[in-house]
mmCIF file of the N, C-alpha and C atoms, coordinates in Angstrom:
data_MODEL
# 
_entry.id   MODEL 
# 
loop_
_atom_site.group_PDB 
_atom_site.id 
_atom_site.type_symbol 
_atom_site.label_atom_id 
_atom_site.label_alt_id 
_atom_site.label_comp_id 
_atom_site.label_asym_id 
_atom_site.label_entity_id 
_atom_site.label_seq_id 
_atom_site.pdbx_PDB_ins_code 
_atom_site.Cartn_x 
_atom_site.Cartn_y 
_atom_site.Cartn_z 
_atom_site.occupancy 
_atom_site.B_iso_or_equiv 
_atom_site.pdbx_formal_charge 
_atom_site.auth_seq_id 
_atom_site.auth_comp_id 
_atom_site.auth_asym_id 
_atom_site.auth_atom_id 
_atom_site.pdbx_PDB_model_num 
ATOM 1   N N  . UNK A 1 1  ? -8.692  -17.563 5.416   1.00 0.00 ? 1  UNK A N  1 
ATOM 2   C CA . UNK A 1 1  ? -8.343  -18.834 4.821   1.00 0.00 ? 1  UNK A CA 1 
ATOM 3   C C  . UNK A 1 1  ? -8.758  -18.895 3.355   1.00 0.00 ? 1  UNK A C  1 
ATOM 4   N N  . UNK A 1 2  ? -9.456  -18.214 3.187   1.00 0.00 ? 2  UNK A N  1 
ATOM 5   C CA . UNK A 1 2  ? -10.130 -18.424 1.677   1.00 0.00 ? 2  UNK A CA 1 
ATOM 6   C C  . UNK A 1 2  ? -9.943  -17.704 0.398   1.00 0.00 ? 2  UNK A C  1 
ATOM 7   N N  . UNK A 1 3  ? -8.507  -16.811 1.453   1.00 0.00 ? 3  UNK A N  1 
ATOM 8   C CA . UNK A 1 3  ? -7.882  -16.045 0.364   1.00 0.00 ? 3  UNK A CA 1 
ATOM 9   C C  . UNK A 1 3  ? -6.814  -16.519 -0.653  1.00 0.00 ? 3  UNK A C  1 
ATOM 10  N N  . UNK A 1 4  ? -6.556  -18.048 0.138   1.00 0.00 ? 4  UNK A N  1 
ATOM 11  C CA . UNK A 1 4  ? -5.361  -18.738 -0.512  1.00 0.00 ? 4  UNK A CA 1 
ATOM 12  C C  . UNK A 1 4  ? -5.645  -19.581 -1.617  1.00 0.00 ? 4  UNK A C  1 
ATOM 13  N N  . UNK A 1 5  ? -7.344  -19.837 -1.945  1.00 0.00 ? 5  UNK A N  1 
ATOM 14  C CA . UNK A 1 5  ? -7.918  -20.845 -2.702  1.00 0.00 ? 5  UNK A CA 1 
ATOM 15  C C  . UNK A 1 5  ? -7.897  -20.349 -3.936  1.00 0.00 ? 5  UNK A C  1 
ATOM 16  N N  . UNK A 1 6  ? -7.299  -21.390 -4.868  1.00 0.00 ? 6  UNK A N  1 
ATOM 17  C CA . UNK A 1 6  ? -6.816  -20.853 -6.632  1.00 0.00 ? 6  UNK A CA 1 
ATOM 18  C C  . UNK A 1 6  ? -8.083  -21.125 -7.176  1.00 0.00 ? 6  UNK A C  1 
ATOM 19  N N  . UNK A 1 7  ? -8.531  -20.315 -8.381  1.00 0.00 ? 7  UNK A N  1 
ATOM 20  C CA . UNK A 1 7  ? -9.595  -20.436 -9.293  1.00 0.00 ? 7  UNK A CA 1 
ATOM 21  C C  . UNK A 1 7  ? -9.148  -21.385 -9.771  1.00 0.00 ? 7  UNK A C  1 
ATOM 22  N N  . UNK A 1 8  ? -10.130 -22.349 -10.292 1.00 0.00 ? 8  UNK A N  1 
ATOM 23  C CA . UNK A 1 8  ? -10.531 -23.203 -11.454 1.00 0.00 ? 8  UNK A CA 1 
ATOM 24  C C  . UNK A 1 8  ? -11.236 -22.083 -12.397 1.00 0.00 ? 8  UNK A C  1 
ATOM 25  N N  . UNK A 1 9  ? -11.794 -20.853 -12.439 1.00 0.00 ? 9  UNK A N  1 
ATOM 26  C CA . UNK A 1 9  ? -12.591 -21.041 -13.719 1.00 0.00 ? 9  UNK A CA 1 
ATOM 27  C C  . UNK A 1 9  ? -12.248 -19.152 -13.820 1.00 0.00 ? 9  UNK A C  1 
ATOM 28  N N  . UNK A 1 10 ? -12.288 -18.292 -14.543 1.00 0.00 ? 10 UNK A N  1 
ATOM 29  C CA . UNK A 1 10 ? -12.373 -17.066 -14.953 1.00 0.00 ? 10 UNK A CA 1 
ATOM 30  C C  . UNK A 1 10 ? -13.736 -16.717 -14.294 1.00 0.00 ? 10 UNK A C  1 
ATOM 31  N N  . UNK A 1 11 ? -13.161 -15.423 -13.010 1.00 0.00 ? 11 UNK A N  1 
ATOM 32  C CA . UNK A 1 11 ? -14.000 -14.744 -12.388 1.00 0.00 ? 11 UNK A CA 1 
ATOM 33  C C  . UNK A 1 11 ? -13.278 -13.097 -12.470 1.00 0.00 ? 11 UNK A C  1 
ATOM 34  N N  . UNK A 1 12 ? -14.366 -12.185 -13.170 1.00 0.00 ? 12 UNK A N  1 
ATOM 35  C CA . UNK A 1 12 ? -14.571 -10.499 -13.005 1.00 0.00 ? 12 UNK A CA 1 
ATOM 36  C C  . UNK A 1 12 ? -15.545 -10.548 -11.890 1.00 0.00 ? 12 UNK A C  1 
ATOM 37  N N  . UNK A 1 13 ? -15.235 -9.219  -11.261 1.00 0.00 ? 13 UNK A N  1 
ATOM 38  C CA . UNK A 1 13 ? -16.167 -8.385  -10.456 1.00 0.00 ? 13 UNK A CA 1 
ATOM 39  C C  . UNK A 1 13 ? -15.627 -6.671  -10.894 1.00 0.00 ? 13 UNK A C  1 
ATOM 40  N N  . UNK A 1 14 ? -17.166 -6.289  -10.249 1.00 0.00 ? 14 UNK A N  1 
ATOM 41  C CA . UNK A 1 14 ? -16.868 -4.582  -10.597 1.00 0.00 ? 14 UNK A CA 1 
ATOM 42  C C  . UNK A 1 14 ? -15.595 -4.011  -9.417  1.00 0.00 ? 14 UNK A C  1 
ATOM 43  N N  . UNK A 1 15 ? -15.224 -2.705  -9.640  1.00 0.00 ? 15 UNK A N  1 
ATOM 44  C CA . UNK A 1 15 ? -14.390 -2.194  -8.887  1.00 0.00 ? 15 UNK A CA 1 
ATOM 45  C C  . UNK A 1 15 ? -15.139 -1.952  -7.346  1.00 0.00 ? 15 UNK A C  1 
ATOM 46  N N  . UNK A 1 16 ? -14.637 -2.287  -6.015  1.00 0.00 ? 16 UNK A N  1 
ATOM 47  C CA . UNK A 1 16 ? -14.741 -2.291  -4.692  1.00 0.00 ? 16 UNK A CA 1 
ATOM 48  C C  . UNK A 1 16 ? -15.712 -1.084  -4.376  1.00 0.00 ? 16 UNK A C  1 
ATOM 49  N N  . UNK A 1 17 ? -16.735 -0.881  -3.626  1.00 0.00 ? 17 UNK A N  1 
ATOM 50  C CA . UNK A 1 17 ? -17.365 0.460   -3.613  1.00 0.00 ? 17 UNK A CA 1 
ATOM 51  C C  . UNK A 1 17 ? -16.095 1.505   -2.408  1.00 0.00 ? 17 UNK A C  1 
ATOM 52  N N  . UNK A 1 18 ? -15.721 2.017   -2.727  1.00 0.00 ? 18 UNK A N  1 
ATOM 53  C CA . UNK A 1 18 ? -14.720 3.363   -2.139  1.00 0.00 ? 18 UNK A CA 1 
ATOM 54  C C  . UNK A 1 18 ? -13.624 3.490   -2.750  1.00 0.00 ? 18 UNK A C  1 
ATOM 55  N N  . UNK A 1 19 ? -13.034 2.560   -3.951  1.00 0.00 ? 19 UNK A N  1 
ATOM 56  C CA . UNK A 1 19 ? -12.286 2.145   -4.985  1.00 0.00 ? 19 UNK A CA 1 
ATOM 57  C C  . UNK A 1 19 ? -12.172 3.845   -5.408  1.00 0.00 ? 19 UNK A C  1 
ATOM 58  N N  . UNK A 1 20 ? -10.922 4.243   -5.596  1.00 0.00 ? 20 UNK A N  1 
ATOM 59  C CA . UNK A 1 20 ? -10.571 5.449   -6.066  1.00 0.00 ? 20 UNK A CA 1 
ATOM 60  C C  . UNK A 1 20 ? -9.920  5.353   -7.153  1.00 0.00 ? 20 UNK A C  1 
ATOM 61  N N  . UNK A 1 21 ? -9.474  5.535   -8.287  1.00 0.00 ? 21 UNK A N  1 
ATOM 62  C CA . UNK A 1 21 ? -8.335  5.515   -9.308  1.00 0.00 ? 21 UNK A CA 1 
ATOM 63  C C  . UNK A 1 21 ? -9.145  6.064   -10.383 1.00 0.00 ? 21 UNK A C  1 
ATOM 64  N N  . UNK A 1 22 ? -9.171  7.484   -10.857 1.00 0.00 ? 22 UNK A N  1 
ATOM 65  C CA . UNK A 1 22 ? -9.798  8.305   -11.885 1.00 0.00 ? 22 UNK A CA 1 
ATOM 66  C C  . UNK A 1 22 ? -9.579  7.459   -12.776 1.00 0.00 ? 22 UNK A C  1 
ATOM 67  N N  . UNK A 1 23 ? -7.990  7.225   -12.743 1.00 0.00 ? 23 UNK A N  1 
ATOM 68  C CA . UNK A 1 23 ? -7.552  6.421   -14.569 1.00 0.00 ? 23 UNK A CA 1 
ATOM 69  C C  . UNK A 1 23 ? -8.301  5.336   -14.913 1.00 0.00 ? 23 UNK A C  1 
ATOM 70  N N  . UNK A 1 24 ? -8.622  4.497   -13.898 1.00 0.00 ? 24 UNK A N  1 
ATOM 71  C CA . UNK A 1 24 ? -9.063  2.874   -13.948 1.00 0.00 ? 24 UNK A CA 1 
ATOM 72  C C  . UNK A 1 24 ? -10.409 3.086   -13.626 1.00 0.00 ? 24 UNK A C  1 
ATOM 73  N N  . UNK A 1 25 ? -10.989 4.154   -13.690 1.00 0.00 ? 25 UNK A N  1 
ATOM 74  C CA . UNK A 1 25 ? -12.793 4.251   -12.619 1.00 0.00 ? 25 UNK A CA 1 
ATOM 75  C C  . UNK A 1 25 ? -13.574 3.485   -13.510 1.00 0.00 ? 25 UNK A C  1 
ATOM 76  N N  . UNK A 1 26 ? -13.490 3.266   -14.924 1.00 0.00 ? 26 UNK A N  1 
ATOM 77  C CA . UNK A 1 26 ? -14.160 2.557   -15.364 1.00 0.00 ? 26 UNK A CA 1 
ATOM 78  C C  . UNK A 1 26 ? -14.121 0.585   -15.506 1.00 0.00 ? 26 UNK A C  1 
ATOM 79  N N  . UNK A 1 27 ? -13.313 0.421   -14.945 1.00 0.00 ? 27 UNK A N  1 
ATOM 80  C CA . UNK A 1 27 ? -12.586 -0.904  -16.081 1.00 0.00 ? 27 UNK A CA 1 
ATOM 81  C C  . UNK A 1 27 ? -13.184 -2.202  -14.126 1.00 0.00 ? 27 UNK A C  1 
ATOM 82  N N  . UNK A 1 28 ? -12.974 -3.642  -14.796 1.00 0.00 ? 28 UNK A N  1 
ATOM 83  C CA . UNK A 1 28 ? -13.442 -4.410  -14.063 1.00 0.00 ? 28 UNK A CA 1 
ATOM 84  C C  . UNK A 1 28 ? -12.044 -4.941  -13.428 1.00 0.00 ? 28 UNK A C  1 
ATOM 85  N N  . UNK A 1 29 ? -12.313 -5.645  -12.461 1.00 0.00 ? 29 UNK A N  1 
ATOM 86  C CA . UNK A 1 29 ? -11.270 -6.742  -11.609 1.00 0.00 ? 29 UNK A CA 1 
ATOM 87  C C  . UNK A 1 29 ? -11.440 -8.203  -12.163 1.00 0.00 ? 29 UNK A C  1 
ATOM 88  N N  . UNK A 1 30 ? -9.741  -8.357  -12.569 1.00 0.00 ? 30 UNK A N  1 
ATOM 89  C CA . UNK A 1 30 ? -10.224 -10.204 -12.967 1.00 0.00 ? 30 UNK A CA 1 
ATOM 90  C C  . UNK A 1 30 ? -9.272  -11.011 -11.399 1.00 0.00 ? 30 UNK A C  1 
ATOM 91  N N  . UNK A 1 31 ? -9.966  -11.343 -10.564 1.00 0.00 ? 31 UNK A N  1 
ATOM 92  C CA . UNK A 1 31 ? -9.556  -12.110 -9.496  1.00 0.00 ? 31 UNK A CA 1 
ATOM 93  C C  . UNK A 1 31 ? -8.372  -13.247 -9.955  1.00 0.00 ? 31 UNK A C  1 
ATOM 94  N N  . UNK A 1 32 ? -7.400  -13.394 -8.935  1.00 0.00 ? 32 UNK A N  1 
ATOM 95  C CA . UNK A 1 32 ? -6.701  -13.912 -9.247  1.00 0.00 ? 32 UNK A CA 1 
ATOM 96  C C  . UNK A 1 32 ? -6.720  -15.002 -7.925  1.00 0.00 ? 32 UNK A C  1 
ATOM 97  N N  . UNK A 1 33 ? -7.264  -15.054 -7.040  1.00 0.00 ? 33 UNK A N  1 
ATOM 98  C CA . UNK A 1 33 ? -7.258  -16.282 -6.044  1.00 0.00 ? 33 UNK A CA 1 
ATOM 99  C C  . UNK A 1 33 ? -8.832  -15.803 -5.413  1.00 0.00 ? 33 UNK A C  1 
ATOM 100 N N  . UNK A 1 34 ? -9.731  -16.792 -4.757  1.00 0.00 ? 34 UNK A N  1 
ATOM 101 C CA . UNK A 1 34 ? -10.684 -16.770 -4.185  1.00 0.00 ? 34 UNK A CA 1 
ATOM 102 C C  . UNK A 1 34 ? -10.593 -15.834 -3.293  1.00 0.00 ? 34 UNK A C  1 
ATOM 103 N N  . UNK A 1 35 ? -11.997 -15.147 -2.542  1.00 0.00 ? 35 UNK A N  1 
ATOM 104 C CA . UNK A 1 35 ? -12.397 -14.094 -1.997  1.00 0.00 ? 35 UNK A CA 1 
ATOM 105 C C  . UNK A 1 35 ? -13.594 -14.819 -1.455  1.00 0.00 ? 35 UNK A C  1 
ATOM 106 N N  . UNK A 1 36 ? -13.963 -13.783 0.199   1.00 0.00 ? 36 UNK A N  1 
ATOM 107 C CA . UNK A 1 36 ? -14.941 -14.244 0.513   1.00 0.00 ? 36 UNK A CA 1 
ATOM 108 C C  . UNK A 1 36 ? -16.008 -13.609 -0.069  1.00 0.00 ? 36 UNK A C  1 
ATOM 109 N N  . UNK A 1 37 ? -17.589 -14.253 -0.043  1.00 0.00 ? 37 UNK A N  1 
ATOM 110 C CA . UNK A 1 37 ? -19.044 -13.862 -0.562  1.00 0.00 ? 37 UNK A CA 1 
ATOM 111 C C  . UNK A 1 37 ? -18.475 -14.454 -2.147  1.00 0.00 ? 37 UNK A C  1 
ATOM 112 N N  . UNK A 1 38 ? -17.906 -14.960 -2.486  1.00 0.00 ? 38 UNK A N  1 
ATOM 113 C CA . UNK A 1 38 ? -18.027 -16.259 -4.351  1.00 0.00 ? 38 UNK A CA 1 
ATOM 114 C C  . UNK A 1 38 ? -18.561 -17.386 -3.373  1.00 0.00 ? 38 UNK A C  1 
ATOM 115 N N  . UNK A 1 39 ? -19.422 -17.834 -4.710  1.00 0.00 ? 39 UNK A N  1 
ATOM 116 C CA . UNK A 1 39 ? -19.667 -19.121 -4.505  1.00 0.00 ? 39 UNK A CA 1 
ATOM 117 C C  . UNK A 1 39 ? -19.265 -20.053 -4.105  1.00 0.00 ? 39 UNK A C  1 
ATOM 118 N N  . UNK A 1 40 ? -18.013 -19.641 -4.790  1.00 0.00 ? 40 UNK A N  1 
ATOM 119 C CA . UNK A 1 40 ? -16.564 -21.180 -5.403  1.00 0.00 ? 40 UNK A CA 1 
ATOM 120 C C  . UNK A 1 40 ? -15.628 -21.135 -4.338  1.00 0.00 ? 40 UNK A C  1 
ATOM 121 N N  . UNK A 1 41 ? -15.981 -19.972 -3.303  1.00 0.00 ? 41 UNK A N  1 
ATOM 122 C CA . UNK A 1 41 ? -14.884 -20.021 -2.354  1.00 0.00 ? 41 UNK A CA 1 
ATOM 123 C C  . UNK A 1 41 ? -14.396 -20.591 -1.299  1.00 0.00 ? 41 UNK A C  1 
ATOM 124 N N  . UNK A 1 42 ? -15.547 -21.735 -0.809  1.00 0.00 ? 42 UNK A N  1 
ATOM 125 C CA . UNK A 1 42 ? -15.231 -22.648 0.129   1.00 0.00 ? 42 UNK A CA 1 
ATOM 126 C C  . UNK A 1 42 ? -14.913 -23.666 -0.676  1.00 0.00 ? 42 UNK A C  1 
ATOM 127 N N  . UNK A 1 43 ? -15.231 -24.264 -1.672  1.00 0.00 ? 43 UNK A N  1 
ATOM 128 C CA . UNK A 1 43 ? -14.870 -25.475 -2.588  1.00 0.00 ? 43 UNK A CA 1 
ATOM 129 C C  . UNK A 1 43 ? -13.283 -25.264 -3.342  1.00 0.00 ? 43 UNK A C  1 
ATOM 130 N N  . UNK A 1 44 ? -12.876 -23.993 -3.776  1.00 0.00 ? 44 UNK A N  1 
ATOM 131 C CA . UNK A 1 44 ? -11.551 -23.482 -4.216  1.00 0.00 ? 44 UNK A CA 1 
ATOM 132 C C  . UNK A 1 44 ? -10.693 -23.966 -2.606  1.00 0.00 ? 44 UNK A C  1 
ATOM 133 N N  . UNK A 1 45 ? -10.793 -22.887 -1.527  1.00 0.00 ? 45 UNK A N  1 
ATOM 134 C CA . UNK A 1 45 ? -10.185 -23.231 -0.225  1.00 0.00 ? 45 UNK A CA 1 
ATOM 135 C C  . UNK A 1 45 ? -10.008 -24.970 0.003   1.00 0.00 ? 45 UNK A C  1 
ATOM 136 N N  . UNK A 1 46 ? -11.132 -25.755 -0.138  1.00 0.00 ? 46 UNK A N  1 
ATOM 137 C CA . UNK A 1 46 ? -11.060 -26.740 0.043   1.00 0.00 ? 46 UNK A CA 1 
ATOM 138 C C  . UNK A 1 46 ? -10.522 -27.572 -0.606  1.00 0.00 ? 46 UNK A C  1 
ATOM 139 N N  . UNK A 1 47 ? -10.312 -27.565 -1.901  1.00 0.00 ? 47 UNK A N  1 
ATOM 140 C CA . UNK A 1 47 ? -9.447  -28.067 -2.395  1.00 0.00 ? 47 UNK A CA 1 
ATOM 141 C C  . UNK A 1 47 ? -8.092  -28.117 -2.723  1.00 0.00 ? 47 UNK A C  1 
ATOM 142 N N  . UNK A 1 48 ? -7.751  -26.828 -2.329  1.00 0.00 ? 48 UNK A N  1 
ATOM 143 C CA . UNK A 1 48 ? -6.689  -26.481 -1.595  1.00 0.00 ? 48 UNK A CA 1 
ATOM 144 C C  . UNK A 1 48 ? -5.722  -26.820 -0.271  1.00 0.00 ? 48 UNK A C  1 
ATOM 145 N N  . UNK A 1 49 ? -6.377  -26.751 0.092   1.00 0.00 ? 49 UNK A N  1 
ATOM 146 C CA . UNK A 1 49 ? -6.107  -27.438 1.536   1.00 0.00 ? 49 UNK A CA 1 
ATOM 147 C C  . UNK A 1 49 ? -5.516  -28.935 1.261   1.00 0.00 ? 49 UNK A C  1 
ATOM 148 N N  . UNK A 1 50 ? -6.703  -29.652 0.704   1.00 0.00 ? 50 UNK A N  1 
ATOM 149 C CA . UNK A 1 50 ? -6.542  -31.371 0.343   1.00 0.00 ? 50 UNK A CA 1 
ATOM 150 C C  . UNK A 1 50 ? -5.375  -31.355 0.049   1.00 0.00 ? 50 UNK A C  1 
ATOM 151 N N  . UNK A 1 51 ? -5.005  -30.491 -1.021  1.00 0.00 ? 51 UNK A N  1 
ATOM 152 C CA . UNK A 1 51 ? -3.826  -30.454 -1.701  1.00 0.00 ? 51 UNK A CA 1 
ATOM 153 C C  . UNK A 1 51 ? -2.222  -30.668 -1.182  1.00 0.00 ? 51 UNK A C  1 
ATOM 154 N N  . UNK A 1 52 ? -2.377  -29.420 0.366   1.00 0.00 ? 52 UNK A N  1 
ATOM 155 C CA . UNK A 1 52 ? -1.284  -29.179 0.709   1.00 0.00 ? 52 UNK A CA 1 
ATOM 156 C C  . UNK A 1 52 ? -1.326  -30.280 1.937   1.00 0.00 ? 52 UNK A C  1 
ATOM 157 N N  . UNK A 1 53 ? -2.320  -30.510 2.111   1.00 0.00 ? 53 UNK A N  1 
ATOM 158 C CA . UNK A 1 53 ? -2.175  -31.590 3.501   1.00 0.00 ? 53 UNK A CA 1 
ATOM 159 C C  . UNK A 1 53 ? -2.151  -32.921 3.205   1.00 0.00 ? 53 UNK A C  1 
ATOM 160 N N  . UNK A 1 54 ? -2.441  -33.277 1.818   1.00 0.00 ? 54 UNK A N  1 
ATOM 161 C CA . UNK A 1 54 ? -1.922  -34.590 1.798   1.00 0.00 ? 54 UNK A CA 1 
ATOM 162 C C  . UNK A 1 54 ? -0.454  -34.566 1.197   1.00 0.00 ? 54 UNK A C  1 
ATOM 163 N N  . UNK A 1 55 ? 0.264   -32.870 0.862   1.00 0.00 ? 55 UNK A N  1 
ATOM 164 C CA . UNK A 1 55 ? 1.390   -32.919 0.412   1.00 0.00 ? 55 UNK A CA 1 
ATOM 165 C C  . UNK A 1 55 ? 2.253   -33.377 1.296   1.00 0.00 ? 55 UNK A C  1 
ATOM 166 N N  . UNK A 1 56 ? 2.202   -32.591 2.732   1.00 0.00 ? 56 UNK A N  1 
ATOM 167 C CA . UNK A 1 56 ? 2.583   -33.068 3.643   1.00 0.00 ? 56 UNK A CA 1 
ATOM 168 C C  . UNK A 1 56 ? 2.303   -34.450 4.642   1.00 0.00 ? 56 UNK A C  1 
ATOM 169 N N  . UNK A 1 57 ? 1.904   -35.166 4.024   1.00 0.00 ? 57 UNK A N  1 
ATOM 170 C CA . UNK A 1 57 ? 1.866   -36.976 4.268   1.00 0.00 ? 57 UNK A CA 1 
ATOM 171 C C  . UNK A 1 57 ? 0.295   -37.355 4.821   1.00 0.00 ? 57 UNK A C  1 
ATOM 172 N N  . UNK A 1 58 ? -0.234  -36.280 5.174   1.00 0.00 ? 58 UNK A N  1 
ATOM 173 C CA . UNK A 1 58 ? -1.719  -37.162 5.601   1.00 0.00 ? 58 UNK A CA 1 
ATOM 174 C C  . UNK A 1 58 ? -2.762  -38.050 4.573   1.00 0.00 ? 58 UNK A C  1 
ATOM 175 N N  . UNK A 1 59 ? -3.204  -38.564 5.053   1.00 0.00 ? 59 UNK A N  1 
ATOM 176 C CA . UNK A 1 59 ? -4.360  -39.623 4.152   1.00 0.00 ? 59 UNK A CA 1 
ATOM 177 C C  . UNK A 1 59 ? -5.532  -39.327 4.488   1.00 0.00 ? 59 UNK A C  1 
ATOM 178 N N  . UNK A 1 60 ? -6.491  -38.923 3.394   1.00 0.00 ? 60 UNK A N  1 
ATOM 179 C CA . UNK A 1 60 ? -7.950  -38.577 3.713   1.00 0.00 ? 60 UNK A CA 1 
ATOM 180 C C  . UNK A 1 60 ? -8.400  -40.268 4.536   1.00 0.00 ? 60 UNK A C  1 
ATOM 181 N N  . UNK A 1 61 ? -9.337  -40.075 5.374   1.00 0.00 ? 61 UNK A N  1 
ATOM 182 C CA . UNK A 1 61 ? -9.789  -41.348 5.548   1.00 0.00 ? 61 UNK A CA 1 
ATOM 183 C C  . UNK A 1 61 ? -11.753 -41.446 4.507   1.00 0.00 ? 61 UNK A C  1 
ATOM 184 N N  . UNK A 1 62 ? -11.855 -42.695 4.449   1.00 0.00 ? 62 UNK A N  1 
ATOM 185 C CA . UNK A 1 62 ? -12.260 -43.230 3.052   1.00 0.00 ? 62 UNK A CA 1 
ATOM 186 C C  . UNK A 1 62 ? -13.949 -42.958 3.594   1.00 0.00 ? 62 UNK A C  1 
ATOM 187 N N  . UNK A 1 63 ? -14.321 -43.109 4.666   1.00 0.00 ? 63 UNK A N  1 
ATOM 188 C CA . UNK A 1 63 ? -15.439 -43.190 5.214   1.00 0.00 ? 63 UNK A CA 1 
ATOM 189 C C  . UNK A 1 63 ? -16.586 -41.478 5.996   1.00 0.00 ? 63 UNK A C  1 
ATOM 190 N N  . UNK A 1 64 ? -14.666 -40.243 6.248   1.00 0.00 ? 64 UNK A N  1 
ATOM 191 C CA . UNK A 1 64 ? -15.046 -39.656 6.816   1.00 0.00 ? 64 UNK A CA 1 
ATOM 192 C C  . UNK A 1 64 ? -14.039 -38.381 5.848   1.00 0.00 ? 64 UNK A C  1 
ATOM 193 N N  . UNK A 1 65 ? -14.617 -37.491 5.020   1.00 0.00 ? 65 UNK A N  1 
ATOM 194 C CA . UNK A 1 65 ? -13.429 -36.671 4.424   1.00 0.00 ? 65 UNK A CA 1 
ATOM 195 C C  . UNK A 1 65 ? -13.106 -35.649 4.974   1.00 0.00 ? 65 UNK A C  1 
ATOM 196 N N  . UNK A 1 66 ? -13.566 -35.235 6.110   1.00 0.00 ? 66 UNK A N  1 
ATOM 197 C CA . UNK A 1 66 ? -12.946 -34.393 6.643   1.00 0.00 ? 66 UNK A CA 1 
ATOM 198 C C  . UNK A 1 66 ? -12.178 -35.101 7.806   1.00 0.00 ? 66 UNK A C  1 
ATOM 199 N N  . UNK A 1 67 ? -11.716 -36.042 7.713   1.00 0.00 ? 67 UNK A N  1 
ATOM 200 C CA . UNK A 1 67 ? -10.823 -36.478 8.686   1.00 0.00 ? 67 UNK A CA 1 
ATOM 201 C C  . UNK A 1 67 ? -9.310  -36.744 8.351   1.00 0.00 ? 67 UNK A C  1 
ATOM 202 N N  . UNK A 1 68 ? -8.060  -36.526 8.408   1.00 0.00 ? 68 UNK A N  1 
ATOM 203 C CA . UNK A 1 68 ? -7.201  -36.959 8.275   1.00 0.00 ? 68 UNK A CA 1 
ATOM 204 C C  . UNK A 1 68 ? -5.957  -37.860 8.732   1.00 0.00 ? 68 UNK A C  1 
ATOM 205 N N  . UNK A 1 69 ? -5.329  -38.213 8.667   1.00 0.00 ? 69 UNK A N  1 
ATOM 206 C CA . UNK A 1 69 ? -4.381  -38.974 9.205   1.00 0.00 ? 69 UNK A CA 1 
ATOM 207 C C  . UNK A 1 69 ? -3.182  -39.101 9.116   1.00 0.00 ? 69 UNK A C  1 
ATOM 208 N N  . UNK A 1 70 ? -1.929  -39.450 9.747   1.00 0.00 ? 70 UNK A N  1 
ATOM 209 C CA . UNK A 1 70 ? -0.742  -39.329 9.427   1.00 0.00 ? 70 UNK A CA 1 
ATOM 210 C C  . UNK A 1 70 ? 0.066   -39.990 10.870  1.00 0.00 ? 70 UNK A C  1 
ATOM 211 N N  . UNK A 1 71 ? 0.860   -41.057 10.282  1.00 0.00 ? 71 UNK A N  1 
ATOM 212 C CA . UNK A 1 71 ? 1.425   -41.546 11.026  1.00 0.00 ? 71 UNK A CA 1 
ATOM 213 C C  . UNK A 1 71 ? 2.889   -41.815 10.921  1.00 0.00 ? 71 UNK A C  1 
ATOM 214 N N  . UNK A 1 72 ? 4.005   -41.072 11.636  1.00 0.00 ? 72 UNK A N  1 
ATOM 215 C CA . UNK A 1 72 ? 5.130   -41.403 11.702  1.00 0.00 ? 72 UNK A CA 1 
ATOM 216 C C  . UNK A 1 72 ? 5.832   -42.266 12.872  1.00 0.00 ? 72 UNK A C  1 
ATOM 217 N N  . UNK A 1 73 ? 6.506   -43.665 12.536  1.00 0.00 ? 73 UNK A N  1 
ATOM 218 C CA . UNK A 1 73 ? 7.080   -44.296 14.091  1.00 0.00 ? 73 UNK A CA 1 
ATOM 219 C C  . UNK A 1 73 ? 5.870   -44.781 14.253  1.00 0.00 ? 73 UNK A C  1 
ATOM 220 N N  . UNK A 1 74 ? 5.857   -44.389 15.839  1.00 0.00 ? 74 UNK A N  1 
ATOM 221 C CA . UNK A 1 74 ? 4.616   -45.138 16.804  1.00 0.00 ? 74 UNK A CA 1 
ATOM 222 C C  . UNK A 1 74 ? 4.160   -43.697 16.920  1.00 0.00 ? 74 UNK A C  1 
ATOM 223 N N  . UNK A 1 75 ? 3.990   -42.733 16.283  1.00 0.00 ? 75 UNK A N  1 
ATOM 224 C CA . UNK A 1 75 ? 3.186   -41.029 16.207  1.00 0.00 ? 75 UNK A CA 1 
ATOM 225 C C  . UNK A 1 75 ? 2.113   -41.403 15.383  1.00 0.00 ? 75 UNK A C  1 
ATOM 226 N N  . UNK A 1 76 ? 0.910   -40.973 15.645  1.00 0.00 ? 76 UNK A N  1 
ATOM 227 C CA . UNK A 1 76 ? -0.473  -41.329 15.034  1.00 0.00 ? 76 UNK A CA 1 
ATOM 228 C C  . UNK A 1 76 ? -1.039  -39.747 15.220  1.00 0.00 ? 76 UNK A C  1 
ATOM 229 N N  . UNK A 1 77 ? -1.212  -39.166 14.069  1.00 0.00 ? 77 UNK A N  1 
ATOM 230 C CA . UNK A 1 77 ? -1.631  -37.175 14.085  1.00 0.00 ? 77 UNK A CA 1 
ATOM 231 C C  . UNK A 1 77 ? -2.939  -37.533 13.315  1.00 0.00 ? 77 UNK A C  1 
ATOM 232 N N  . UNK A 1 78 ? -4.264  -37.053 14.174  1.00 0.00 ? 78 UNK A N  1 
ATOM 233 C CA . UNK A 1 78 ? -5.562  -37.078 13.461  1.00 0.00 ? 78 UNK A CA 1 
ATOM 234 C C  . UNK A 1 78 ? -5.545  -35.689 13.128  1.00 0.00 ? 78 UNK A C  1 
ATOM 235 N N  . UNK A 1 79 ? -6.125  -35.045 12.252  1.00 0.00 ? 79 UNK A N  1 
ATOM 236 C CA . UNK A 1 79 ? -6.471  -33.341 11.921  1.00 0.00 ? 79 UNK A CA 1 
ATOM 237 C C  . UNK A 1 79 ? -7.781  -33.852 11.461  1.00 0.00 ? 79 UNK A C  1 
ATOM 238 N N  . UNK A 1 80 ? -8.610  -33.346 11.740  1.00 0.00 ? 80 UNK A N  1 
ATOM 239 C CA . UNK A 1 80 ? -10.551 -33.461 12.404  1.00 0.00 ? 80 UNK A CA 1 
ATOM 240 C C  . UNK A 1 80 ? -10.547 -31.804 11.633  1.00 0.00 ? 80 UNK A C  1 
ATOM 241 N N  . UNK A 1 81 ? -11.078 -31.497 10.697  1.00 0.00 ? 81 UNK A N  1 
ATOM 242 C CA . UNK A 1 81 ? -11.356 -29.917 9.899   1.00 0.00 ? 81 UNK A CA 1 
ATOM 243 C C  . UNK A 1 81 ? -13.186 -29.772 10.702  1.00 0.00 ? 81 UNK A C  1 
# 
């Protein structure tokens, strides 16, 4: 899940340990979406998420934020994270 979470901010890491490429053996990785073991990577994921699930019609509720809501008709959909 936490592979889908977009940076907010400019993150390098060194090359992977078993990382092979003579040409590139020296040079760094600039990440382009969250990874697990960052800091930022449950807060990136998470804000992510917010994103796409209230794209698709749910409403954070005001008291509980990991709770959501969405009601179509007489259909009432809780999503509880």
């Amino acid at each position: 899940a936490f592979l889908n979470g977009n940076q907010d901010e400019v993150v390098y890491m060194i090359q992977p340990e078993g990382f092979v490429d003579p040409i590139n053996a020296g040079k760094i990785c600039k990440l382009q979406k969250s990874i697990y073991g960052l800091k930022q990577a449950s807060r990136s994921w998470n804000i992510r998420f917010d994103e796409v699930i209230k794209g698709l019609g749910f409403h954070q509720n005001e008291e509980e934020s990991c709770v959501y809501k969405k009601e179509s008709g007489s259909a009432v959909v809780f999503l509880i994270l």
